[in-house]
C-alpha beads as a LAMMPS data file, in Angstrom:
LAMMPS data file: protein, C-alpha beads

162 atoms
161 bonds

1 atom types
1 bond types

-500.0 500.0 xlo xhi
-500.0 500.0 ylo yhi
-500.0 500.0 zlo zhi

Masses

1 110.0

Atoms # bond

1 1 1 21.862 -152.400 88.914
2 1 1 20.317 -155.779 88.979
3 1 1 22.326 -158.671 88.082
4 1 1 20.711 -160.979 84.565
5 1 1 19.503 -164.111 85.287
6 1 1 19.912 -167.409 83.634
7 1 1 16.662 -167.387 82.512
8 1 1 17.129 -164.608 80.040
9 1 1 19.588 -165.960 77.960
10 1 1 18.181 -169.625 77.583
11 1 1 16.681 -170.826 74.610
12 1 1 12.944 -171.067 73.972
13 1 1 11.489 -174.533 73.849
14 1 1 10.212 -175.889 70.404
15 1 1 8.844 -179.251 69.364
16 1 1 11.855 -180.966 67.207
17 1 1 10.942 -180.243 63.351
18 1 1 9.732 -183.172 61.627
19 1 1 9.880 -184.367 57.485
20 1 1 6.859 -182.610 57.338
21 1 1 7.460 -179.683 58.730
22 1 1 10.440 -179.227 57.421
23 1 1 10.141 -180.292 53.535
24 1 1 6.358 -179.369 53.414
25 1 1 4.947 -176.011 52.013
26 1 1 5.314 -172.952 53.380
27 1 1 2.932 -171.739 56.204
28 1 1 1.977 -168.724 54.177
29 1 1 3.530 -168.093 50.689
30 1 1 3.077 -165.738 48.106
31 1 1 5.798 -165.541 44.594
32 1 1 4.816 -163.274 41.599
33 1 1 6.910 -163.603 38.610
34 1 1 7.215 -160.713 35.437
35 1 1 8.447 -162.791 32.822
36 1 1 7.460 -163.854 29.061
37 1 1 8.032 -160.200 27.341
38 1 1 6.203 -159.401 24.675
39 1 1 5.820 -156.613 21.827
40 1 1 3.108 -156.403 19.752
41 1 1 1.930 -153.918 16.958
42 1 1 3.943 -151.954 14.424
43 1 1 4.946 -148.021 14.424
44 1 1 3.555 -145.924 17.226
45 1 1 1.142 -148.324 18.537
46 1 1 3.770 -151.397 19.220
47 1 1 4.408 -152.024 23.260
48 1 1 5.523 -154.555 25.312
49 1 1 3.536 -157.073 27.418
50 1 1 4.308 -159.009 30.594
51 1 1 2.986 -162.142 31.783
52 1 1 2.282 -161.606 35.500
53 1 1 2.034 -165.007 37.629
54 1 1 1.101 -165.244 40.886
55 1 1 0.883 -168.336 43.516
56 1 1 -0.142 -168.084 47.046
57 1 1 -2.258 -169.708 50.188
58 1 1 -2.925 -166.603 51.604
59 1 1 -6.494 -166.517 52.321
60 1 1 -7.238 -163.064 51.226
61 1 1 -6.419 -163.620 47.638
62 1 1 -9.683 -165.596 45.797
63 1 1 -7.395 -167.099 43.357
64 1 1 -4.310 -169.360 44.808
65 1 1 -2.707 -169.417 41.156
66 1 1 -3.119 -166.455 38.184
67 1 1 -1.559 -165.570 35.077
68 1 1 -2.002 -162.164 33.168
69 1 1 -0.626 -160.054 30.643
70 1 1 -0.117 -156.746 31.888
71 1 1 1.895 -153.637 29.990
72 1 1 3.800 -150.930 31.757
73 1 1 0.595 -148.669 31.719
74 1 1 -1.305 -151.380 33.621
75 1 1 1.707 -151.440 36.356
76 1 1 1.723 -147.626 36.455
77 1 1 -2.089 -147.188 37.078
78 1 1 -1.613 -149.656 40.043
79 1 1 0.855 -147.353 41.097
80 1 1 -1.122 -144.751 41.017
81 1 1 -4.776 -146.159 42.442
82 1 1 -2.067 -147.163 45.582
83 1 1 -0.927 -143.963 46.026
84 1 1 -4.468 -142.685 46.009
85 1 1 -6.264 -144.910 47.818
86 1 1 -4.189 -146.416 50.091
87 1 1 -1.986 -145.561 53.484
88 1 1 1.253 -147.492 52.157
89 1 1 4.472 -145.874 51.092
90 1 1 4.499 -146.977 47.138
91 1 1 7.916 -147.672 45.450
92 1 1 8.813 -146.070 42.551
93 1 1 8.368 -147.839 39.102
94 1 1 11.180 -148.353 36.804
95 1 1 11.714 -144.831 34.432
96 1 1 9.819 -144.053 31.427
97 1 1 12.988 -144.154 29.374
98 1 1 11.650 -141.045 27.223
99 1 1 15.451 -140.590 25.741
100 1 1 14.771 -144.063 24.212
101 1 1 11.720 -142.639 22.495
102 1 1 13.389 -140.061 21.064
103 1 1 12.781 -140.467 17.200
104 1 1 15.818 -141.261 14.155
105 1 1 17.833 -142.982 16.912
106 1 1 20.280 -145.864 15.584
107 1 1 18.731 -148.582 17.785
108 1 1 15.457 -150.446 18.370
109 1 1 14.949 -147.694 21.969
110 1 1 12.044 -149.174 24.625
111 1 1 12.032 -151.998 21.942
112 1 1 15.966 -153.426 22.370
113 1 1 15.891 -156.595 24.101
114 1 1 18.194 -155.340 26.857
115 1 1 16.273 -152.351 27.988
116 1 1 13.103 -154.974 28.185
117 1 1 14.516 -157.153 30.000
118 1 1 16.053 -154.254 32.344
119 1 1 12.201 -153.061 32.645
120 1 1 10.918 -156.472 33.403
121 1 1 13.509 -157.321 36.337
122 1 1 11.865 -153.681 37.817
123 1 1 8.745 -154.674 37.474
124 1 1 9.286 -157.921 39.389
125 1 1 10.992 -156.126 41.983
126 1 1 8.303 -153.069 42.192
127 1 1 5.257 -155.481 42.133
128 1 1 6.767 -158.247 44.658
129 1 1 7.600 -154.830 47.108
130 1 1 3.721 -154.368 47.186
131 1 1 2.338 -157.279 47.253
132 1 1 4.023 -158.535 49.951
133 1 1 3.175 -155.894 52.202
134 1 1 0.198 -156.373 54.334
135 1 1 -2.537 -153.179 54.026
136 1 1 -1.324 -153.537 50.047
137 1 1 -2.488 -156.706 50.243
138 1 1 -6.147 -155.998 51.128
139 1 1 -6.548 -153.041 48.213
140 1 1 -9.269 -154.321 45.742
141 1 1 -6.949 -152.407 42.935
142 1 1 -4.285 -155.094 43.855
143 1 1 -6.230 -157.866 43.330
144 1 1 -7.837 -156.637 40.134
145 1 1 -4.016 -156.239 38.520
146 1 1 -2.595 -159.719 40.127
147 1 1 -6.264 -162.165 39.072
148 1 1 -8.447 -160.516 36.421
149 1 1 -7.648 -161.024 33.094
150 1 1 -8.431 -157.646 32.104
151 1 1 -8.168 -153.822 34.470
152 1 1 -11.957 -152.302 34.929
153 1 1 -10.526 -148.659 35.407
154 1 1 -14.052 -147.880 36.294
155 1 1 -13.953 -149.953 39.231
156 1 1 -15.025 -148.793 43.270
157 1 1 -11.759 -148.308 45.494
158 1 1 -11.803 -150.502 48.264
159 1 1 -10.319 -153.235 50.544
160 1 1 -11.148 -156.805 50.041
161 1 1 -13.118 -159.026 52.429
162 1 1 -12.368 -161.925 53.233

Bonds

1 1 1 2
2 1 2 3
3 1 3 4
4 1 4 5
5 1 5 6
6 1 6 7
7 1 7 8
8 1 8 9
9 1 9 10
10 1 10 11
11 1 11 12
12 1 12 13
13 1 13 14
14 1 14 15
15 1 15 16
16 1 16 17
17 1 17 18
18 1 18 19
19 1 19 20
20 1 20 21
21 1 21 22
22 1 22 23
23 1 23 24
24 1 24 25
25 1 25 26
26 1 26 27
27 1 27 28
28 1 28 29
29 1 29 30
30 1 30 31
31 1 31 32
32 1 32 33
33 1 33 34
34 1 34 35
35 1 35 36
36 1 36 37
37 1 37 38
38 1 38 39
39 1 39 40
40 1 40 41
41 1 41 42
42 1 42 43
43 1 43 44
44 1 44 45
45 1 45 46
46 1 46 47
47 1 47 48
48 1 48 49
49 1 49 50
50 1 50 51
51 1 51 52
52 1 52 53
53 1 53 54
54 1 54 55
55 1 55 56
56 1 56 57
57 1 57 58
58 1 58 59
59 1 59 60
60 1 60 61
61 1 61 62
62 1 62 63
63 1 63 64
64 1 64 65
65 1 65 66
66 1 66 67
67 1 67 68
68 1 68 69
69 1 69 70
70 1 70 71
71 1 71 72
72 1 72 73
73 1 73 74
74 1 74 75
75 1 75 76
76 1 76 77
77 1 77 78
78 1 78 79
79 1 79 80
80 1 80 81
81 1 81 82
82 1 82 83
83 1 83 84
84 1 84 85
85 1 85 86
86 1 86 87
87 1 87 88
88 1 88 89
89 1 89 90
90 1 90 91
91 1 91 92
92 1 92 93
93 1 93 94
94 1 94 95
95 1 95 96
96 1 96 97
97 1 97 98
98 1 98 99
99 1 99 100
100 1 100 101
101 1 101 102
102 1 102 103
103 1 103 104
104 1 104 105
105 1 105 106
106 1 106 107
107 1 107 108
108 1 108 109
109 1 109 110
110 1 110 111
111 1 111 112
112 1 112 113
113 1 113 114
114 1 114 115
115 1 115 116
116 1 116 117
117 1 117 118
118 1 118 119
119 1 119 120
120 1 120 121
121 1 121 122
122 1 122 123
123 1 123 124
124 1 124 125
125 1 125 126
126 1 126 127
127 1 127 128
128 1 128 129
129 1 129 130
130 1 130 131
131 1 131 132
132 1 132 133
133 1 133 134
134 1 134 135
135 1 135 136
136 1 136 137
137 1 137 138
138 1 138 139
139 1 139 140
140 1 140 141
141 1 141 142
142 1 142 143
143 1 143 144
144 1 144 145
145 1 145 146
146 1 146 147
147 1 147 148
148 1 148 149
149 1 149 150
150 1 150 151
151 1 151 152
152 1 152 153
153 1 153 154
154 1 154 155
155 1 155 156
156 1 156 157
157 1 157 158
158 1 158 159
159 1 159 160
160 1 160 161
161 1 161 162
């Protein structure tokens, strides 16, 4: 057995971190935030919006700032168009909650403040776990749900070029 040497356990040299570098922005950043629910409509055709923001200086996205209102349908056919299109292991969206749909129940169901914000806090967390990883990142689906105001669900799969 061969003995370690000094050299293995010293430190790597690294210039000393300056205001700059230290208070500036991030090298590369990117922070999406659910937020603002909303429900609109009456009776059966009442849902719940989210506004989706997004800021980054990653060079693949075209936008470095976005805001748009997505519903849970819009986060469940990204979910899907990943799982179709793409090589990444997708995580699982927050439940349908079909026991809160049930008619004649004593409470306001998908519609109780609670349960939305429940939903929205999952939706943070499911769209933040894709977005940040890296082949996710170049899906043309992604970019689409995070920077156009509205979903072409006719659109051609792809990856983005930068």
């Amino acid at each position: 057995m061969s003995e370690p040497t000094v050299a293995d356990t010293r430190r790597l040299n690294s210039k000393p971190q300056d205001l700059t570098d230290a208070y500036g922005p991030p090298s590369n950043f990117l922070e999406i935030d659910v937020y603002d629910p909303q429900t609109i409509g009456v009776g059966r055709n009442r849902f719940t919006t989210y506004e989706v923001r997004m800021r980054t200086n990653l060079p693949i996205f075209k936008l470095k700032e976005s805001c748009v209102r997505r519903r849970y349908s819009d986060f469940e056919w990204l979910k899907n168009e990943l799982e179709r299109d793409s090589k990444i292991v997708v995580p699982p969206l927050p439940g349908k909650a079909l026991k809160r749909q049930l008619p004649f129940r004593g409470d306001e169901g998908i519609f109780e403040e609670s349960f939305i914000e429940e939903r929205r806090v999952g939706l943070e967390q499911f769209i933040n776990r894709i977005a940040g990883h890296p082949l996710a990142q170049n899906e043309r689906c992604l970019h689409m749900f995070l920077q156009e105001e509205s979903i072409d669900r006719n659109y051609i799969p792809g990856k983005v070029r930068q």
